[in-house]
C-alpha positions as CSV (number, residue, x, y, z in Angstrom):
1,X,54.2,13.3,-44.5
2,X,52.0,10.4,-44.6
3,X,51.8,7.9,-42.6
4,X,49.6,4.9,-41.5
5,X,48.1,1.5,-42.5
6,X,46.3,1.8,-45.6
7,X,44.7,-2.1,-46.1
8,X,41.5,-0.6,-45.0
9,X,41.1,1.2,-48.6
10,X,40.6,-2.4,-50.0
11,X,37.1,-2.5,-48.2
12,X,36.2,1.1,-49.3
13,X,32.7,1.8,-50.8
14,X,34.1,4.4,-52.5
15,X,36.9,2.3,-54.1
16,X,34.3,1.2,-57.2
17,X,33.8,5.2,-58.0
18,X,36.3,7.3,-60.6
19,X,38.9,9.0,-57.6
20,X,37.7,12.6,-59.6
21,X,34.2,12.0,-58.0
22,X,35.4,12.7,-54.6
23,X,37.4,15.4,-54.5
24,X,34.1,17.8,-55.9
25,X,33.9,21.3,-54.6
26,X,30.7,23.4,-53.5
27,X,27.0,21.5,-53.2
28,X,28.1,18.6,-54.8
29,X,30.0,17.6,-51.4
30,X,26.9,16.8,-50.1
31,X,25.6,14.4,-52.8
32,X,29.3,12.4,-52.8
33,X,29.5,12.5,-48.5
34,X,26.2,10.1,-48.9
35,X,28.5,7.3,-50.6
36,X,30.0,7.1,-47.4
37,X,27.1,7.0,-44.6
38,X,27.3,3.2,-44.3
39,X,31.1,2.0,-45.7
40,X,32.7,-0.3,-43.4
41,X,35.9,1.3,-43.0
42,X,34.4,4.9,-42.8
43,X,36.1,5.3,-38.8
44,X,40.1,4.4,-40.5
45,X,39.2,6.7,-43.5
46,X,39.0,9.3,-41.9
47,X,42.0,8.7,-39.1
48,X,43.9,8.8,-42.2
49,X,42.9,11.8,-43.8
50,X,42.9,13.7,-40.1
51,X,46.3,12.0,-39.0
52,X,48.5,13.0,-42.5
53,X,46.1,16.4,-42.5
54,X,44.7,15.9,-45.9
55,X,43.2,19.2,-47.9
56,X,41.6,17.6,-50.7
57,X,38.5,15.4,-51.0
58,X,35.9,13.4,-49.2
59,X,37.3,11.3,-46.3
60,X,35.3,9.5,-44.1
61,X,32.3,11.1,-44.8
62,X,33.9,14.6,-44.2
63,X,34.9,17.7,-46.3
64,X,38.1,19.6,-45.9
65,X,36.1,22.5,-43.5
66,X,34.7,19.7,-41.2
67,X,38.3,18.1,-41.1
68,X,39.9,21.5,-40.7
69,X,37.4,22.3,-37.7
70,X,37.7,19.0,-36.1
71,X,41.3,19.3,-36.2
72,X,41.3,22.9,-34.2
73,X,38.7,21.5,-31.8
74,X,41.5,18.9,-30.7
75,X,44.7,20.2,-31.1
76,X,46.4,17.7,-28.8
77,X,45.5,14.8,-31.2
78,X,48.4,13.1,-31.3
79,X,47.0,9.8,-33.3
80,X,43.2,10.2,-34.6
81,X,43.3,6.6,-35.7
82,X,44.1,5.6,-31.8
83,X,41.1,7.9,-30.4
84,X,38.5,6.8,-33.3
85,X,39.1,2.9,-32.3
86,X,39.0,3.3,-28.7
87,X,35.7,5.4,-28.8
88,X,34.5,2.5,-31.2
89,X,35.4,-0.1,-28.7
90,X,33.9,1.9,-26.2
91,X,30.8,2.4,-27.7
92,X,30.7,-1.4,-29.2
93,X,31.8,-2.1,-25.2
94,X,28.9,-0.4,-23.9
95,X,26.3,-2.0,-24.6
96,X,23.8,0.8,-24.5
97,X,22.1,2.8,-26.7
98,X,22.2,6.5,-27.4
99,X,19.9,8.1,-24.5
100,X,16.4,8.9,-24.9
101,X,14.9,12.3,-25.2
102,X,12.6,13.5,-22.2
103,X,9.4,12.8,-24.1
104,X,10.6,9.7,-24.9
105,X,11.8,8.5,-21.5
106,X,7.9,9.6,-20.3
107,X,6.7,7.1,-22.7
108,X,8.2,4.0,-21.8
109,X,7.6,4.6,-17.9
């Protein structure tokens, strides 16, 4: 069943492309996950798709096998879209960036 907000798809880069072009099988995947590195609503895209367990297509930058794994990895998931936005806030929150690697952090010592 369904369910969710779906306003978000308005703002979807992928809403200019023919709906056939993401739902590709094989290498191809790979070429149409691109269109959605930088979309703006790439985080509710693929809530949605992980929430109503969809088995078709490119959502949120992600094939069915990386949905299906993400899905067994967190089996307690109760609401995706809840957990993405909070770890977005978080990060947003945060304020800091990504840590640096050991030669990295030598560097600017």
């Amino acid at each position: 069943m369904a369910t969710g907000d779906r306003q978000w798809e308005a703002q979807a880069k992928c809403g200019t492309q023919v709906a056939e072009a993401l739902f590709v099988e094989g290498t191809v995947q790979k070429r149409v996950k691109t269109l959605c590195s930088d979309c703006p609503v790439r985080t509710e895209c693929l809530a949605y798709a992980l929430d109503n367990r969809i088995e078709h297509g490119i959502w949120g930058g992600t094939t069915v096998r990386e949905r299906r794994s993400l899905l067994r990895r967190r089996p307690t998931v109760t609401s995706w879209r809840l957990l993405l936005d909070a770890a977005r806030t978080e990060h947003a929150n945060s304020g800091r960036l990504l840590p640096l690697s050991g030669a990295d952090r030598r560097r600017t010592v």
